[in-house]
SELO-684665 format. One record per atom (N, C-alpha, C): x, y, z; atom name; residue number from 1. Coordinates in nm, 2 decimals. Last residue first. Layout:
<sites>
> X; Y; Z; CA; NUM
...
</sites>
This chain:
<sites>
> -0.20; 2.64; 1.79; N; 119
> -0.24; 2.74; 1.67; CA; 119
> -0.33; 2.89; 1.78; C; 119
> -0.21; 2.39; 1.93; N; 118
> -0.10; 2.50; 1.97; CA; 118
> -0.08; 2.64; 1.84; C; 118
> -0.44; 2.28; 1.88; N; 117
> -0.39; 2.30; 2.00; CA; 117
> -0.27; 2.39; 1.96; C; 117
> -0.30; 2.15; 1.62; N; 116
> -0.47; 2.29; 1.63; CA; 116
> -0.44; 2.30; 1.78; C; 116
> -0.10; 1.99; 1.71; N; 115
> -0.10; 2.06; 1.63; CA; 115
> -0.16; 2.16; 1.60; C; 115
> -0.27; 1.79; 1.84; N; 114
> -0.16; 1.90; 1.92; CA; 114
> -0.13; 1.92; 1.85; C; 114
> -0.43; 1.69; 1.68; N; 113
> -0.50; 1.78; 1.80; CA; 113
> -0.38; 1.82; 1.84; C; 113
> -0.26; 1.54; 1.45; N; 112
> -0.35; 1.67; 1.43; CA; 112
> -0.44; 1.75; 1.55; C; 112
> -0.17; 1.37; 1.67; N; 111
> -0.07; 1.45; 1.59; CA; 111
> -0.22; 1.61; 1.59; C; 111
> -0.39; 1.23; 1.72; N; 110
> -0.35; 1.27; 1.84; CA; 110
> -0.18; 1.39; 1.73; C; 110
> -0.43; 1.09; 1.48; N; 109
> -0.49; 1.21; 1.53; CA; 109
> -0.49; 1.30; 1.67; C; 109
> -0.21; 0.95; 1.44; N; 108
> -0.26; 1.09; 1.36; CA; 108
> -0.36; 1.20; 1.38; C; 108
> -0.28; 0.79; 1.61; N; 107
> -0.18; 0.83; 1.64; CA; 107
> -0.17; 0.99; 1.57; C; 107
> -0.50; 0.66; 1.52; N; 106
> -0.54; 0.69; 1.62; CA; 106
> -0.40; 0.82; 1.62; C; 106
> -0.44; 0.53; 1.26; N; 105
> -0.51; 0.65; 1.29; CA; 105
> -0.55; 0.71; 1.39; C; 105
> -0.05; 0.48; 1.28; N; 104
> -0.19; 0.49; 1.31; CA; 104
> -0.28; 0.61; 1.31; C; 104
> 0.19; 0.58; 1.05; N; 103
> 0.15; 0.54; 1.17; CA; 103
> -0.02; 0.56; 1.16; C; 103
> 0.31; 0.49; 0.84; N; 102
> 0.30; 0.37; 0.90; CA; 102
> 0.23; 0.40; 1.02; C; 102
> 0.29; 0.65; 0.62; N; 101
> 0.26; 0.51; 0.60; CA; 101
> 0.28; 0.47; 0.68; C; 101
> 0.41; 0.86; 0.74; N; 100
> 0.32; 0.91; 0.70; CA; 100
> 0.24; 0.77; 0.64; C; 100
> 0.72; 0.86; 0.80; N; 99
> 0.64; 0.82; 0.89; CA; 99
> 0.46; 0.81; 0.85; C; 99
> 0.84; 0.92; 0.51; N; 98
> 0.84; 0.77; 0.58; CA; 98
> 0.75; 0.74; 0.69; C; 98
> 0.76; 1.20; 0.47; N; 97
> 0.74; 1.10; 0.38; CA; 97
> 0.72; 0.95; 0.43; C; 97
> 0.85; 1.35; 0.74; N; 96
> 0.70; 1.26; 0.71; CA; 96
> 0.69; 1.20; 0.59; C; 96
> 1.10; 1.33; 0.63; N; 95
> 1.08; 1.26; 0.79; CA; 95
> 0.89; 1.19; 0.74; C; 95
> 1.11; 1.55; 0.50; N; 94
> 1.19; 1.43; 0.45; CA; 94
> 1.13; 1.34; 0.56; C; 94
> 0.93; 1.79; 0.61; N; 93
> 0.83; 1.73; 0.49; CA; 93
> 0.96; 1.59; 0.44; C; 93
> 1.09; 1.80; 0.85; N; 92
> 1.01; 1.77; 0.83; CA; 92
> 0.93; 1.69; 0.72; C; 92
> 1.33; 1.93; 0.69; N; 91
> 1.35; 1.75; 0.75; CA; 91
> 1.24; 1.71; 0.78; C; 91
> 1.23; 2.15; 0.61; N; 90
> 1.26; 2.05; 0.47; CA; 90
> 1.29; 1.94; 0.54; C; 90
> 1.13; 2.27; 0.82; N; 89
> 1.04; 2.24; 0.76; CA; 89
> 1.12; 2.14; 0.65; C; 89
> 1.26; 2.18; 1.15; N; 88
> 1.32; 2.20; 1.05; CA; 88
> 1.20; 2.17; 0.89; C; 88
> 1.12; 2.08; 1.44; N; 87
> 1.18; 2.03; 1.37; CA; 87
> 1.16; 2.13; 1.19; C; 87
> 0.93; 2.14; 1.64; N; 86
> 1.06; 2.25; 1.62; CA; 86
> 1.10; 2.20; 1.51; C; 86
> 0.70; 2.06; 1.69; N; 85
> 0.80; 2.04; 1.80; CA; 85
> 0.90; 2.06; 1.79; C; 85
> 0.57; 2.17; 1.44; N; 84
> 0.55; 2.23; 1.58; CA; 84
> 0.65; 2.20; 1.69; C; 84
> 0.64; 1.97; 1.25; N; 83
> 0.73; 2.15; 1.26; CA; 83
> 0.71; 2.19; 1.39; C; 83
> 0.55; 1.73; 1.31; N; 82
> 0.68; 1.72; 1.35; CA; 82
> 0.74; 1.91; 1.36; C; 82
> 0.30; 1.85; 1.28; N; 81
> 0.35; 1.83; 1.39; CA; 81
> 0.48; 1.77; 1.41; C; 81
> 0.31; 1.88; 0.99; N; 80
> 0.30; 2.01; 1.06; CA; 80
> 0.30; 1.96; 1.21; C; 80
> 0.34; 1.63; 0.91; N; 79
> 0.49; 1.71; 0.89; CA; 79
> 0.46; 1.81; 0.96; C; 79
> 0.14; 1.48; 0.97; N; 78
> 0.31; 1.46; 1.01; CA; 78
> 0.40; 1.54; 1.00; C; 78
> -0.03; 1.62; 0.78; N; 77
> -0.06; 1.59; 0.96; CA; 77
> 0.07; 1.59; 1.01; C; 77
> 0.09; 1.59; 0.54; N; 76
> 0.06; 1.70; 0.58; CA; 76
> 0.05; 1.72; 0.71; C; 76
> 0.07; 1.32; 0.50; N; 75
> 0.19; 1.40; 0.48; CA; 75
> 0.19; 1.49; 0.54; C; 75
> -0.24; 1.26; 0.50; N; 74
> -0.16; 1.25; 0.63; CA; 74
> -0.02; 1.28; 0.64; C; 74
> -0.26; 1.45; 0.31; N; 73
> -0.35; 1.50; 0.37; CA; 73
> -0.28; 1.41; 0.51; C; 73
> -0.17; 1.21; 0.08; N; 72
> -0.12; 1.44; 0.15; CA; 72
> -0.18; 1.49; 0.22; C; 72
> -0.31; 1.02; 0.10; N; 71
> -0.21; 1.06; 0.13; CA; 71
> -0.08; 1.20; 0.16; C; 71
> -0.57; 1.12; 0.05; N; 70
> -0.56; 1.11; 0.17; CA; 70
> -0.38; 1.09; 0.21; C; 70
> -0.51; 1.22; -0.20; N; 69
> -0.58; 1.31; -0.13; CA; 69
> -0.56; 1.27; 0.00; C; 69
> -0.51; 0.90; -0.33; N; 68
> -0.35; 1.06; -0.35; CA; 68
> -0.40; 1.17; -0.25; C; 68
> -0.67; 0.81; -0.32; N; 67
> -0.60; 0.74; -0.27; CA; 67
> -0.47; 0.89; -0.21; C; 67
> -0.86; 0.95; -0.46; N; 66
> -0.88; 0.98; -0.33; CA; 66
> -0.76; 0.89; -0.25; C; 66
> -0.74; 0.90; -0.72; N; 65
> -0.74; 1.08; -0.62; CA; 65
> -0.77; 1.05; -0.51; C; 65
> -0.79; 0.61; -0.72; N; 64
> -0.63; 0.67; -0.71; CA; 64
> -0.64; 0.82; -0.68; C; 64
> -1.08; 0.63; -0.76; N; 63
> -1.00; 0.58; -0.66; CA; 63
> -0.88; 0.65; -0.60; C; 63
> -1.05; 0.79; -1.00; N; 62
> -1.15; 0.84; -0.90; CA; 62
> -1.08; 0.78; -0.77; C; 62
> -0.75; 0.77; -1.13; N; 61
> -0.90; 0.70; -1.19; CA; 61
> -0.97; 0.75; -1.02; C; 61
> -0.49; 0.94; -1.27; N; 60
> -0.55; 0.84; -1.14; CA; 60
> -0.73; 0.83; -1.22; C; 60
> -0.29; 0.84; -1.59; N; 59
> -0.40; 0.93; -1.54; CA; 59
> -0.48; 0.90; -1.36; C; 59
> -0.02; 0.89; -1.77; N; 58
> -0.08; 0.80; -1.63; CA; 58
> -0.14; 0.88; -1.58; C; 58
> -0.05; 0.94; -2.15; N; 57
> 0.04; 0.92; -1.96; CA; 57
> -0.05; 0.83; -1.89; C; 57
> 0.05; 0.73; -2.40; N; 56
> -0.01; 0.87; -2.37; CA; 56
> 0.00; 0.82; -2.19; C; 56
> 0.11; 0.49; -2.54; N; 55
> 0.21; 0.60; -2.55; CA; 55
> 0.13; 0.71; -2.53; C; 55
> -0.20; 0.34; -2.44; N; 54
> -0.06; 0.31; -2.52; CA; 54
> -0.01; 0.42; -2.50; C; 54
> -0.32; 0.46; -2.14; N; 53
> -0.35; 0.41; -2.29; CA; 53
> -0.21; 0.40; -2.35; C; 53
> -0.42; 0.40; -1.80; N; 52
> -0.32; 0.44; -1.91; CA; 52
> -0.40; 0.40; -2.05; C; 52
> -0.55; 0.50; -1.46; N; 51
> -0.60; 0.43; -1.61; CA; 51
> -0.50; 0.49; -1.73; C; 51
> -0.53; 0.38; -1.15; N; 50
> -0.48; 0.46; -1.29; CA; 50
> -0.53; 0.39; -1.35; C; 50
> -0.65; 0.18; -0.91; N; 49
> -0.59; 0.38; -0.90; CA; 49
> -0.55; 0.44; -1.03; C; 49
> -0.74; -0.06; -0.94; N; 48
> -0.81; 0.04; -1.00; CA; 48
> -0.78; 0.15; -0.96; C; 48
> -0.54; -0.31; -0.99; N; 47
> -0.57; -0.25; -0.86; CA; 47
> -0.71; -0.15; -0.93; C; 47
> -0.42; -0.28; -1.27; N; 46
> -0.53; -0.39; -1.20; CA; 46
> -0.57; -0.33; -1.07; C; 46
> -0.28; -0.01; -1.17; N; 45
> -0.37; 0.00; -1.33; CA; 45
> -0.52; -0.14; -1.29; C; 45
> -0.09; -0.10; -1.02; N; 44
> -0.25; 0.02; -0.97; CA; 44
> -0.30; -0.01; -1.07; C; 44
> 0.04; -0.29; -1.21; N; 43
> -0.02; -0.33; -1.09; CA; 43
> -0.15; -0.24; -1.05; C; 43
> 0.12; -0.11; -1.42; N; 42
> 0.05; -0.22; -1.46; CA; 42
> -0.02; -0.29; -1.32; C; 42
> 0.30; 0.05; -1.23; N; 41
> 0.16; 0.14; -1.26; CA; 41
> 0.08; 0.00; -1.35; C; 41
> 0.48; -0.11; -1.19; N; 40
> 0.39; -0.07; -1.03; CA; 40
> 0.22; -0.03; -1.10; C; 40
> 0.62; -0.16; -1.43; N; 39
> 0.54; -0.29; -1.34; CA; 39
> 0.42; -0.26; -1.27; C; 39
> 0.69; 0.11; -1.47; N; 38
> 0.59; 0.01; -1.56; CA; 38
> 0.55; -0.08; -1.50; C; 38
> 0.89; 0.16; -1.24; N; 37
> 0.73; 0.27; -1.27; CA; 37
> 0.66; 0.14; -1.37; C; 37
> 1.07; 0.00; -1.32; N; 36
> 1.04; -0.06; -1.21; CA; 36
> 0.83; 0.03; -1.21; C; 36
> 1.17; 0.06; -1.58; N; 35
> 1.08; -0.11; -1.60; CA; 35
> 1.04; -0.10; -1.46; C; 35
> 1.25; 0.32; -1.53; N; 34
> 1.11; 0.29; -1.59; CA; 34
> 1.07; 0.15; -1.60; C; 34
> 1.36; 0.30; -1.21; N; 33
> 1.38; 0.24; -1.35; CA; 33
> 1.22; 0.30; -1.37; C; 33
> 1.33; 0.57; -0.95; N; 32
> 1.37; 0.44; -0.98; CA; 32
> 1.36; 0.40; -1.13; C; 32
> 1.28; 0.81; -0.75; N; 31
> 1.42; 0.77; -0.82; CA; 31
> 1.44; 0.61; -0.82; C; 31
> 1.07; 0.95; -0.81; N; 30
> 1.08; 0.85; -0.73; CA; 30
> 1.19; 0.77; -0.73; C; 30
> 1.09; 1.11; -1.06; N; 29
> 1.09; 1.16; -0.92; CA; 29
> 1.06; 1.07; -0.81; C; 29
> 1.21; 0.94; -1.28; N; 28
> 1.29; 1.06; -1.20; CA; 28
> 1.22; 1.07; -1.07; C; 28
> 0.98; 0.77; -1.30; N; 27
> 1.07; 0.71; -1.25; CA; 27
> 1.20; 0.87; -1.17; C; 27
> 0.79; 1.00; -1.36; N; 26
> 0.78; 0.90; -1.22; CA; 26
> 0.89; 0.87; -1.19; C; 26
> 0.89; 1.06; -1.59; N; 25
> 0.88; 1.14; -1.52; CA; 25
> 0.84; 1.13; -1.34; C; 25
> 0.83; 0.80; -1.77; N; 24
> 0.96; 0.85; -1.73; CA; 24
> 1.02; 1.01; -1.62; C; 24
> 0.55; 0.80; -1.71; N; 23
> 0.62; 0.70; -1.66; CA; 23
> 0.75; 0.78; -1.70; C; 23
> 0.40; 1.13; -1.67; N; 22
> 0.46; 1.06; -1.78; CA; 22
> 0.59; 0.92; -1.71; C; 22
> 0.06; 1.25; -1.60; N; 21
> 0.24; 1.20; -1.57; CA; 21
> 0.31; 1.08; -1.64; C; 21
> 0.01; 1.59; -1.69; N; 20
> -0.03; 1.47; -1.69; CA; 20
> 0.13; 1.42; -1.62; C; 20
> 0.01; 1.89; -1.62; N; 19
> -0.10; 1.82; -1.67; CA; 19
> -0.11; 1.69; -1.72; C; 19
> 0.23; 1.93; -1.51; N; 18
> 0.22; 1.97; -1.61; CA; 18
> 0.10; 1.87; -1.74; C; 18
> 0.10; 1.98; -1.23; N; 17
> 0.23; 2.08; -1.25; CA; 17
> 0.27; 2.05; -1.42; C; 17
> -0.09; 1.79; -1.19; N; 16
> -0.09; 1.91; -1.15; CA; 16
> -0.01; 2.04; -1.17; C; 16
> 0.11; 1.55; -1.26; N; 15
> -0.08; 1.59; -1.31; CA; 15
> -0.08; 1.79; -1.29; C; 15
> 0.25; 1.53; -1.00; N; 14
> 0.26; 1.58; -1.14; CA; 14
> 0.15; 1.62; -1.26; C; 14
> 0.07; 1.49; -0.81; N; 13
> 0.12; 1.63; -0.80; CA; 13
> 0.21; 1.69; -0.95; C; 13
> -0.02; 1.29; -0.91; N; 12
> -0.11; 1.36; -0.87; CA; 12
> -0.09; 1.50; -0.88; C; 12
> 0.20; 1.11; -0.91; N; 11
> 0.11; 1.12; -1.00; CA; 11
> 0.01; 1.23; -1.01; C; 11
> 0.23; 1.09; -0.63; N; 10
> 0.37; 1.14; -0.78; CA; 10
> 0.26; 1.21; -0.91; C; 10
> 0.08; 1.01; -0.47; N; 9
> 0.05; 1.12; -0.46; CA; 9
> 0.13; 1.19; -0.59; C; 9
> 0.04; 0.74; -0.63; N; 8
> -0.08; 0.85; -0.63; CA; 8
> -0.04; 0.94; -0.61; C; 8
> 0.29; 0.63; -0.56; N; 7
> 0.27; 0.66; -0.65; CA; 7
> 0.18; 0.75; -0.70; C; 7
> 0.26; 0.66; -0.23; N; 6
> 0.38; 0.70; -0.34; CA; 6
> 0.29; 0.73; -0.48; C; 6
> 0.04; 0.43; -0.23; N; 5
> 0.01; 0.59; -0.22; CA; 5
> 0.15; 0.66; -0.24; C; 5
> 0.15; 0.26; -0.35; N; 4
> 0.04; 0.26; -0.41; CA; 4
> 0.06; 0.42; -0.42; C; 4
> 0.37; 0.18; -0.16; N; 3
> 0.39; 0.21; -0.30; CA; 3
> 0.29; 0.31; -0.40; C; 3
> 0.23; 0.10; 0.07; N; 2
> 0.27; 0.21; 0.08; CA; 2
> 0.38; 0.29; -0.05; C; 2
> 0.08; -0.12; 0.00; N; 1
> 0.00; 0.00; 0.00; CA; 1
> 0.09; 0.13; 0.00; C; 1
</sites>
């Protein structure tokens, strides 16, 4: 899962910066092969997060935004309470990349209340 939502949010945020995402533009920003981006996205593709066509990009499919939405949305949790307890905004948003898959919902939310708590 914690590929999936990688991928969604890559996808998402490149979508958004130049209107679509191009498997060689994945592989840069997730710094790995295009045979490794081709496998993953033929995987979401069965999963139901993207929908591709021959030599045109990687589009999310309803699923895969909401897959991509919730994962910036707990990127976001993690990293504005890792800033609160001082930590450094660019080791932050490096830190919540990894913690942002593993920790609990309960745990996130005890992030996001001491976080609005100290606003």
């Amino acid at each position: 899962m914690e590929t999936a939502q990688d991928y969604a949010e890559a996808i998402a945020d490149l979508g958004a910066i130049h209107g679509e995402a191009r498997a060689v533009d994945l592989a840069r920003r997730l710094g790995v092969s295009h045979v490794t981006v081709i496998r993953t996205v033929a995987r979401l593709q069965r999963d139901g997060y993207v929908s591709t066509r021959p030599y045109r990009s990687i589009f999310l499919t309803d699923k895969g935004l909401r897959l991509a939405d919730e994962s910036r949305r707990r990127h976001e949790i993690v990293a504005a309470f890792l800033r609160a307890l001082g930590v450094p905004d660019a080791i932050a948003q490096t830190d919540a990349e990894g913690i942002e898959h593993h920790v609990s919902p309960e745990t996130l939310a005890a992030f996001e209340g001491y976080t609005a708590s100290r606003k």
